[in-house]
Structures are given as C-alpha cells and as structure tokens.
Residue frames relative to the residue before (quaternion, step in Angstrom):
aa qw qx qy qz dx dy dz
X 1.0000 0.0000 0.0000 0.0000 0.00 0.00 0.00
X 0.4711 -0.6811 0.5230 0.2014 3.66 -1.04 0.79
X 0.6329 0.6449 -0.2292 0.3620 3.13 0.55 -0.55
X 0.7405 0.0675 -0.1203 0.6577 3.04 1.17 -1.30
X 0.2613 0.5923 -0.5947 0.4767 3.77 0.52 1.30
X 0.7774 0.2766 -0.1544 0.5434 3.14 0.41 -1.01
X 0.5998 0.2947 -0.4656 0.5802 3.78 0.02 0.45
X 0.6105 0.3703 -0.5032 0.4868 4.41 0.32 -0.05
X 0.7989 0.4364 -0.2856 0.2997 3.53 0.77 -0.67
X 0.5613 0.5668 -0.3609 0.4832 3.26 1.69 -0.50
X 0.6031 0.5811 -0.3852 0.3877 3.56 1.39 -0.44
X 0.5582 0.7508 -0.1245 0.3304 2.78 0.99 -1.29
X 0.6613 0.4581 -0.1427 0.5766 3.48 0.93 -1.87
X 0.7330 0.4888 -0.2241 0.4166 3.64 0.75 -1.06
X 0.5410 0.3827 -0.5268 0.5323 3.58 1.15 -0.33
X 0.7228 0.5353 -0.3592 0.2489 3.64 -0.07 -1.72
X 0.6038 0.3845 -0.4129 0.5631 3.98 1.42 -0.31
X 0.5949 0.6430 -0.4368 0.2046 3.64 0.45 0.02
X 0.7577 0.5052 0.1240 0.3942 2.22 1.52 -2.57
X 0.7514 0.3973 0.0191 0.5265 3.52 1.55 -1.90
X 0.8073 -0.0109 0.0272 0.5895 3.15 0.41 -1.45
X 0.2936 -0.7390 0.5843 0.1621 3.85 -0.19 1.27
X 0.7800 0.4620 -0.3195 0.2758 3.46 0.63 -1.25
X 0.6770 0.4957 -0.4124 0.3549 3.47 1.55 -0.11
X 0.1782 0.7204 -0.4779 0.4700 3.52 1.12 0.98
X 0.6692 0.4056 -0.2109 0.5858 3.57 0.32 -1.81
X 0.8525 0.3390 -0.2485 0.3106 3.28 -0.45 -1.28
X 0.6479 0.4956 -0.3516 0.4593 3.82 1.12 -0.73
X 0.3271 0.8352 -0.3336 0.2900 3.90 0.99 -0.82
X 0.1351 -0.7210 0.5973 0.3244 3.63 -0.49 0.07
X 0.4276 -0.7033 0.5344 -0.1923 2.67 -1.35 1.20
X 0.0199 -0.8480 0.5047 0.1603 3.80 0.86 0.09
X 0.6469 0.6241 -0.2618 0.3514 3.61 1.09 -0.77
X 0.8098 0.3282 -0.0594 0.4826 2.59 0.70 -1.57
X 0.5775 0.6576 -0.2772 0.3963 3.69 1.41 0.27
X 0.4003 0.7912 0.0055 0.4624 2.50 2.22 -1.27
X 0.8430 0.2176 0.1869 0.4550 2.59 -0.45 -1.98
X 0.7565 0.3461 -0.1721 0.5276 4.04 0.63 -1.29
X 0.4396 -0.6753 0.4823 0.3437 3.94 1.09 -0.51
X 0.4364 0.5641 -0.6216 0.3239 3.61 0.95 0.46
X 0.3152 -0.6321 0.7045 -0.0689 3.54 -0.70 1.50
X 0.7641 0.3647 -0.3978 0.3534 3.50 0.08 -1.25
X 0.4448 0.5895 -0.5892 0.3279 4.11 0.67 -0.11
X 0.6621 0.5956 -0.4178 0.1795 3.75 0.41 -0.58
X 0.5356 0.5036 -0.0967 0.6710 3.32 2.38 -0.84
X 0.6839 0.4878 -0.3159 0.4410 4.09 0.43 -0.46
X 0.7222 0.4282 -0.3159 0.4418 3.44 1.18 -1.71
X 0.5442 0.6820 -0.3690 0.3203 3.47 1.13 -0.08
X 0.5966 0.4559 -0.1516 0.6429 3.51 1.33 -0.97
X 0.7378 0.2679 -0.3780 0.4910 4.07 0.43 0.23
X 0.1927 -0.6916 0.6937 0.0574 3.45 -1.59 0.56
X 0.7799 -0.3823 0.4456 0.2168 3.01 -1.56 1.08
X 0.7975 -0.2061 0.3902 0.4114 3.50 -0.01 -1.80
X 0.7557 -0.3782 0.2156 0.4893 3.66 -1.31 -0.11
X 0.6400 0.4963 -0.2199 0.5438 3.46 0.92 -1.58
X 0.7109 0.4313 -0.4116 0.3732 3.83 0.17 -0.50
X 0.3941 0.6478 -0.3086 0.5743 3.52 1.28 -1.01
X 0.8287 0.4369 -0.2839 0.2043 3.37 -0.42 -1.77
X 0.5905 0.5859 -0.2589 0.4909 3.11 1.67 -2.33
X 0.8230 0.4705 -0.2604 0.1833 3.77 0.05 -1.12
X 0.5384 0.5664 -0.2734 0.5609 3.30 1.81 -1.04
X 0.5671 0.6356 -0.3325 0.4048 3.71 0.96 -1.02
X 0.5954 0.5398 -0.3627 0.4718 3.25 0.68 -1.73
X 0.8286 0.3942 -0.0939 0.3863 3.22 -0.12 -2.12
X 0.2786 0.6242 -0.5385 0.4927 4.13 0.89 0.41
X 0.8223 0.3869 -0.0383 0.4156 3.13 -0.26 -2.06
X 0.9225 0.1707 -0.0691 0.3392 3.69 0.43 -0.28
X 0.4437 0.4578 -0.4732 0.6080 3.45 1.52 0.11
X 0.7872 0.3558 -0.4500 0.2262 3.61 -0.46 -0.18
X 0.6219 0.5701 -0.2547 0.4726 2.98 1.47 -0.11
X 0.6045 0.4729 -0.3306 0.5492 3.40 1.31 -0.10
X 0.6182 0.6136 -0.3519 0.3429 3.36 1.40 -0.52
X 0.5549 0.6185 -0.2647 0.4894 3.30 1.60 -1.37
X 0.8427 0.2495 -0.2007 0.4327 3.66 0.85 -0.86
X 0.7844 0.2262 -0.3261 0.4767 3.35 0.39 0.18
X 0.5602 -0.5779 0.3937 0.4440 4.28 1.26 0.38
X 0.8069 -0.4947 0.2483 0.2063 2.72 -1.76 1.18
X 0.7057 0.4974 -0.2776 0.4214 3.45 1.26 -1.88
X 0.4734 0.6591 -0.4312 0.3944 3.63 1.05 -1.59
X 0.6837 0.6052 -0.2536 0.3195 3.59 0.36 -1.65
X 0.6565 0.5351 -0.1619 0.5064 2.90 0.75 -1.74
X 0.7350 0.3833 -0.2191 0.5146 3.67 0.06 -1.49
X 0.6158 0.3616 -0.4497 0.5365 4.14 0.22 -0.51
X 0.7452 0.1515 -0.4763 0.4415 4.06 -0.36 -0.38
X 0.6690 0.4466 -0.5317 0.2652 3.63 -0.16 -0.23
X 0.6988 0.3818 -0.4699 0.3809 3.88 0.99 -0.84
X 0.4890 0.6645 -0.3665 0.4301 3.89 1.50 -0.74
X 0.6767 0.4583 -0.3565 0.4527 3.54 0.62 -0.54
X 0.5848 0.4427 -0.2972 0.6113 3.84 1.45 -0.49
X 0.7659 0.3583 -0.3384 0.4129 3.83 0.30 -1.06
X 0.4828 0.5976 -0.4675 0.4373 3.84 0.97 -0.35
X 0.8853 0.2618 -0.1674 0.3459 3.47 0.39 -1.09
X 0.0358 0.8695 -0.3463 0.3505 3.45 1.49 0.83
X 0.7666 0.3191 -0.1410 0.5391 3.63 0.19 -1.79
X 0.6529 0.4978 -0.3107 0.4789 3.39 1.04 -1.36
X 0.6628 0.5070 -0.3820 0.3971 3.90 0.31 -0.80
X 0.6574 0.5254 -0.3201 0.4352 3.41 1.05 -1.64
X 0.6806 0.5687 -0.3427 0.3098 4.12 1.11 -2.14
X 0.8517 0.3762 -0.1566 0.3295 3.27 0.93 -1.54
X 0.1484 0.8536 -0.4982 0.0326 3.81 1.91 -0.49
X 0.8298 0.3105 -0.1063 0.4514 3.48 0.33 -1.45
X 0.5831 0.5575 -0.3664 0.4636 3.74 1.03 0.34
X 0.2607 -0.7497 0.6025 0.0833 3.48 0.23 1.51
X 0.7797 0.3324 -0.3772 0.3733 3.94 0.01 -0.47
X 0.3873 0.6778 -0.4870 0.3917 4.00 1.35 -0.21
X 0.2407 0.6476 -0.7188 0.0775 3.84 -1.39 0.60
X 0.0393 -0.7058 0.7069 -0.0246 3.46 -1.20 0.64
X 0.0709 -0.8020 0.5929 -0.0152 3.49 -1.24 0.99
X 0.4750 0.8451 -0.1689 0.1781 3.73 -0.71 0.34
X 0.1799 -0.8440 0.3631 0.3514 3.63 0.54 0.23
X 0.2965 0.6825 -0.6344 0.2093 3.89 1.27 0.09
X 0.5788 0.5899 -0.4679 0.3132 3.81 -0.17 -0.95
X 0.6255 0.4368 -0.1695 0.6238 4.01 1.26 -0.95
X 0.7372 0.3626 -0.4115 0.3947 3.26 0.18 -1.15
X 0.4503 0.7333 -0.2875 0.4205 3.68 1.26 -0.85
X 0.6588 0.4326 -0.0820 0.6100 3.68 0.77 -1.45
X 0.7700 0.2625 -0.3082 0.4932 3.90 0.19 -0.72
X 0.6183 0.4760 -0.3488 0.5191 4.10 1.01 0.02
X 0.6015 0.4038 -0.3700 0.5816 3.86 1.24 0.09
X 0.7870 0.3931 -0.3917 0.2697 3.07 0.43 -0.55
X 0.5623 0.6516 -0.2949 0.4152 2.92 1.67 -0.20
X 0.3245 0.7927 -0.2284 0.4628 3.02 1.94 -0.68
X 0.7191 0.4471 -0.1117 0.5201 3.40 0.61 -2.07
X 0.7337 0.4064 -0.3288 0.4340 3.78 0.22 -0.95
X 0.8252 0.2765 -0.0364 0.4911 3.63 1.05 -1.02
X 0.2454 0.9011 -0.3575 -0.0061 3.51 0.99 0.18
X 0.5351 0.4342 -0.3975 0.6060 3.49 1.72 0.41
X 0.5611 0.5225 -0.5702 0.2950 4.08 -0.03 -0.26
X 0.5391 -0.5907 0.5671 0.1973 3.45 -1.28 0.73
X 0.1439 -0.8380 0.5249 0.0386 2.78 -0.75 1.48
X 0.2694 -0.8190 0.4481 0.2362 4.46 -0.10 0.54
X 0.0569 -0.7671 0.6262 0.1269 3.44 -0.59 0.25
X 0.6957 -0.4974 0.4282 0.2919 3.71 -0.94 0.39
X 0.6531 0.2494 -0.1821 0.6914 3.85 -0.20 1.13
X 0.7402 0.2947 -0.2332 0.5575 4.04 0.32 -0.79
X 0.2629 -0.7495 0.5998 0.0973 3.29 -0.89 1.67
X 0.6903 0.4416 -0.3166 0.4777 3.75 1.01 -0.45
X 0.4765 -0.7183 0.4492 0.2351 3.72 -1.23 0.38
X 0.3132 -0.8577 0.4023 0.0672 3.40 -0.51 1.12
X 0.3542 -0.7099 0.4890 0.3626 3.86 0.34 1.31
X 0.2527 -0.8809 0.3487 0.1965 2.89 -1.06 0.97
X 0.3378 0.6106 -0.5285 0.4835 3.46 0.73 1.42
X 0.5043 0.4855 -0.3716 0.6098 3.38 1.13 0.10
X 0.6267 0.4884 -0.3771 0.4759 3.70 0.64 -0.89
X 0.8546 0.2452 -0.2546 0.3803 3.01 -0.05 -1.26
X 0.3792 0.6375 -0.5418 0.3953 3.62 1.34 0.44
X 0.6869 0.6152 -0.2243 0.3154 3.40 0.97 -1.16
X 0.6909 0.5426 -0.1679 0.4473 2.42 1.02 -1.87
X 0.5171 0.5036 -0.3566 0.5932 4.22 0.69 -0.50
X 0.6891 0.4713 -0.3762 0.4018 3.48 0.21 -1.08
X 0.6861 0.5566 -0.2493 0.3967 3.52 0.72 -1.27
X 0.7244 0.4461 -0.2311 0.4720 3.86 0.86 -1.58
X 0.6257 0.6298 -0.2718 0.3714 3.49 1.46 -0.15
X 0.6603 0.3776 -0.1122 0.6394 3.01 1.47 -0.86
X 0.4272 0.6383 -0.4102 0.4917 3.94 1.35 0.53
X 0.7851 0.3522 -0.1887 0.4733 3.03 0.86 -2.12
X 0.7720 0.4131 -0.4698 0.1121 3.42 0.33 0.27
X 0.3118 0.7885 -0.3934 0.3554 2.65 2.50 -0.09
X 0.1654 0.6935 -0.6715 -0.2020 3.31 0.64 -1.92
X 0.3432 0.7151 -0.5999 0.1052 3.45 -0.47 0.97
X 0.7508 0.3584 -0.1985 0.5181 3.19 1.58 -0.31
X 0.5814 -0.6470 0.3012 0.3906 3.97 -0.76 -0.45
X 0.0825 0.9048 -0.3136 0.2761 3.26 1.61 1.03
X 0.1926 0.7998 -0.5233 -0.2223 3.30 0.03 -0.10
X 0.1994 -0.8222 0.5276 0.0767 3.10 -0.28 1.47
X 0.4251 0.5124 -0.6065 0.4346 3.81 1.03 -0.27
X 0.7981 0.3799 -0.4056 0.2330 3.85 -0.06 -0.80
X 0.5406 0.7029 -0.3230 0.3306 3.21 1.41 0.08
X 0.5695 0.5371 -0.2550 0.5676 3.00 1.61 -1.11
X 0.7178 0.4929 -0.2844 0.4013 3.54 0.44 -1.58
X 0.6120 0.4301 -0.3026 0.5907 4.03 0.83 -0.56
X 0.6211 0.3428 -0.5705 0.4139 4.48 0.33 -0.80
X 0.5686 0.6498 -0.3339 0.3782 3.85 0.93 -1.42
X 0.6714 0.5299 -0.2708 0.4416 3.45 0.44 -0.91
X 0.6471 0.5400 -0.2704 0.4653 3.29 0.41 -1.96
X 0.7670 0.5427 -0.2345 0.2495 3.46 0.34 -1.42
X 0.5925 0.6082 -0.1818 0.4960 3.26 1.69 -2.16
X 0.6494 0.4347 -0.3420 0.5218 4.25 0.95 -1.13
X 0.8065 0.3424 -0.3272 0.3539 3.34 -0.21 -0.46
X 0.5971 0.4480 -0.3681 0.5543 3.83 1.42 0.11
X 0.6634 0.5404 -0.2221 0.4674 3.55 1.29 -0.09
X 0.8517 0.1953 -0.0938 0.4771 3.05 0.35 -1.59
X 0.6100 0.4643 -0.3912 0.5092 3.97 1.13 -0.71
X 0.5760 -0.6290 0.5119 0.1026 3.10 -1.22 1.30
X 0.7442 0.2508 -0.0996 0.6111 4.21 -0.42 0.63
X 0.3455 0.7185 -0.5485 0.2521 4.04 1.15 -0.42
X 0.8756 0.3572 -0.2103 0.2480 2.81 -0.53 -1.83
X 0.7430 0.5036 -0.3072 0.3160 3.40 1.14 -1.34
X 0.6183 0.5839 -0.3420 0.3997 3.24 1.68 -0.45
X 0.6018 0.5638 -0.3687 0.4290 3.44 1.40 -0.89
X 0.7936 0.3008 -0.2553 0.4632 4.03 0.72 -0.42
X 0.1878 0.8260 -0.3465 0.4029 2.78 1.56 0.90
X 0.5970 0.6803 -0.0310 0.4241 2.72 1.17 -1.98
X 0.8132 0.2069 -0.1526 0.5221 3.27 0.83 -0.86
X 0.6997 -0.4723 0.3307 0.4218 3.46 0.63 0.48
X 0.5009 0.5793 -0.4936 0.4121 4.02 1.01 -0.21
C-alpha cells in the first residue's frame, strides 16, 4: 500500500534527521531563500519528509493514518502517489514565492500533502462524518473542510504562531483541484452526492 509506505518512510526520514544525520534537517528544510536564490529546488520534496518535533510527526502521520488509505482504495495507488509528491511542491509555492527574499523564513513538514490527501478525500466523500477529538457528534465532511479553510485563513493573517497555514490552504486547494481533474468519474461522483 502507498499510503502507508509513505507515512513508514516519512517517519523514518524524520527520525534518521533527528537521531543520525542532524545536519540533514538544516539542509533538507524549506528554505525560500536559499531555494530561490541558491537553486536548492530539492527543499520543496525533503521539507516534506522532516518534522519539527514529536507532536508535529504525531498530528501529521495521524491525519494521514485515517485518510490516505482510503483515498488510495478509491482513486489507485499511482493517483496517490503522484497527488502527495506534486502537493508536497504545490503547497509550498505561495510560501517559496511570499518569503523568496526573507533569508531567516524556514518551514518544514508534510501538512501541505497531508492537506491535499484530506481534500481529496473530502471530494470523493464529501458527506461521511468526519470526528475530531472533544466533538462527540460527526461533522460532514465538506463542512469540515469548509471550516477547516475558514480557520487556516484567519491564522495566516494573524501570523502569530509558526504555522504555515499558507501551506495548508495551498495543499486543501490542491488536494481537492487533482482529484476533480485528474481522477477519472471525480467530479460526477462528487455532485452526485448531492442529488445533481
């Protein structure tokens, strides 16, 4: 299964920069500057495979547990495969383009995908109840991810924290835009849903 390949390996990459090779943390990171400006392209694919910490690690693998394998079953392995790698480049896009000239800006993480593989699931399933921790009732999950946009908007402009909600937005958009495009039967199945 792809799905969980990629969540053993994203673990995996993230211990060995903790544990083995610290320096490929620094150097794998996104960078907007130094991508920018030095041609290290490959941060847009690396910063994806490192985390921050335990809880970042935890939130993202969690996310993707519960919903990459299910998107895999319905839309095939490659789709899978090919939406988190280009999502892991189109998430970080605004952020490469906002911060280019900000030498102290880095951002690491695999939310920008996980973001893209929870919309698209969104798209294939947009009535199943989705649960969040603390909320005893399910929440359809086009409403979530109504929310959930609503919410990373009104972050990024706070910027009070180290979030990078642009990549959140830029990876739910994404997730959502591939699978109404490129998966064959998407769209007609997604307005299905409502009776159209």
């Amino acid at each position: 299964m792809v799905a969980i390949s990629l969540l053993i390996l994203t673990v995996l990459i993230t211990m060995i920069a903790w544990y083995v090779v610290p320096k490929f943390q620094y150097q794998g990171m996104l960078k907007p500057y130094e991508a920018w400006h030095r041609g290290r392209w490959y941060q847009l694919i690396t910063s994806g495979f490192l985390h921050a910490d335990g809880s970042h690690l935890l939130i993202n693998m969690f996310v993707f547990f519960f919903f990459g394998p299910i998107l895999e079953q319905a839309i095939g392995s490659v789709s899978l495969l090919v939406l988190y790698f280009t999502a892991l480049v189109a998430s970080s896009l605004p952020t490469l383009i906002q911060e280019r000239n900000n030498p102290r800006y880095a951002s690491l993480g695999a939310s920008g995908a996980v973001e893209a593989v929870l919309f698209g699931f969104i798209v294939m399933f947009p009535l199943e109840n989705i649960y969040i921790v603390f909320i005893p009732i399910g929440i359809p999950a086009i409403v979530f991810g109504g929310l959930f946009l609503a919410y990373s908007y009104y972050e990024a402009r706070r910027r009070r924290d180290n979030v990078n909600h642009v990549a959140h937005i830029a990876g739910a958009l994404y997730g959502a835009a591939y699978v109404l495009l490129f998966v064959p039967g998407a769209f007609s199945q997604f307005i299905g849903h409502f009776g159209f």
